[in-house]
C-alpha positions in Angstrom: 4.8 80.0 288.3 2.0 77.6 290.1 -0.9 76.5 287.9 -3.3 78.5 290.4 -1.3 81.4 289.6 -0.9 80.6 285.5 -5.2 80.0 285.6 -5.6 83.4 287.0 -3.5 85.3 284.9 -5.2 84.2 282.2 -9.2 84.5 283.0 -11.1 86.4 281.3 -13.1 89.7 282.9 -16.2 90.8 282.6 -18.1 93.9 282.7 -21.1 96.0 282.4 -19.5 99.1 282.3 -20.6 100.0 278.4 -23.9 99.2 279.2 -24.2 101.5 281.8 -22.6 104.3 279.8 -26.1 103.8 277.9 -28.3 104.3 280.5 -26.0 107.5 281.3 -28.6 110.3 281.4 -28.3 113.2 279.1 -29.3 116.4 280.1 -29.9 120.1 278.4 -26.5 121.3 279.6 -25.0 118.4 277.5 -26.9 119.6 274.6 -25.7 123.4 275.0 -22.3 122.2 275.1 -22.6 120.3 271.7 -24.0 123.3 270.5 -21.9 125.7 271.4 -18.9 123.9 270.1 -20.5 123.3 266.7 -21.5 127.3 266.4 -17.5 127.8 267.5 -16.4 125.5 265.3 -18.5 127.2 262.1 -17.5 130.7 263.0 -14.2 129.6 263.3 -14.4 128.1 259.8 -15.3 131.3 258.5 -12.9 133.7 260.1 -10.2 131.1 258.7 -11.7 131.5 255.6 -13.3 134.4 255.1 -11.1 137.2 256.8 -7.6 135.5 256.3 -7.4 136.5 252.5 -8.0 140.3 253.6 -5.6 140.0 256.3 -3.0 138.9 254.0 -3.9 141.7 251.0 -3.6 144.4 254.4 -0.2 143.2 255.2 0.8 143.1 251.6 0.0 146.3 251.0 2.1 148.1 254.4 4.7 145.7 253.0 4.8 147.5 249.4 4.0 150.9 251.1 7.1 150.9 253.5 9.3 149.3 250.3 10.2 145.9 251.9 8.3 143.9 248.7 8.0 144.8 245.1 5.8 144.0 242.3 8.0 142.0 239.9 4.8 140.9 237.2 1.0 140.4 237.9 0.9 138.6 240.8 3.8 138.3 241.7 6.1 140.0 244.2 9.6 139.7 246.1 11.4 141.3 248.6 13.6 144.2 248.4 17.3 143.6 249.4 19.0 145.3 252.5 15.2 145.9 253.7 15.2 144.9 257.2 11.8 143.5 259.0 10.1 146.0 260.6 
């Protein structure tokens, strides 16, 4: 390798780019999209934590109802063998 070749490899380059990210303007639709993804990410919060215990006491209940789990103490429950998956 030539000592042109060696130099130019090893410059350093500069930009501006980041600092005209800055000046980047930012507009209302940027704002509703911030917005809208913080409301989603709330609700989805919720649901997660709100509505998953009920869904789980639902199932749990069709599951003791058709006699593929039983109640074995307070709390506590196991499934019945030879019961298939419905």
């Amino acid at each position: 390798m030539s000592t042109a070749q060696a130099q130019a490899s090893e410059q350093t380059v500069e930009t501006n780019i980041p600092a005209r990210l800055d000046r980047l303007p930012w507009s209302r639709w940027h704002w509703m999209i911030v917005f809208g993804l913080g409301t989603v990410w709330i609700l989805d919060g919720l649901e997660v934590n709100l509505l998953g215990p009920r869904r789980f006491t639902v199932a749990l209940r069709a599951a003791l109802a058709q006699g593929r789990v039983r109640r074995t103490g307070r709390n506590r429950f196991e499934p019945v063998s030879g019961a298939g998956a419905a």
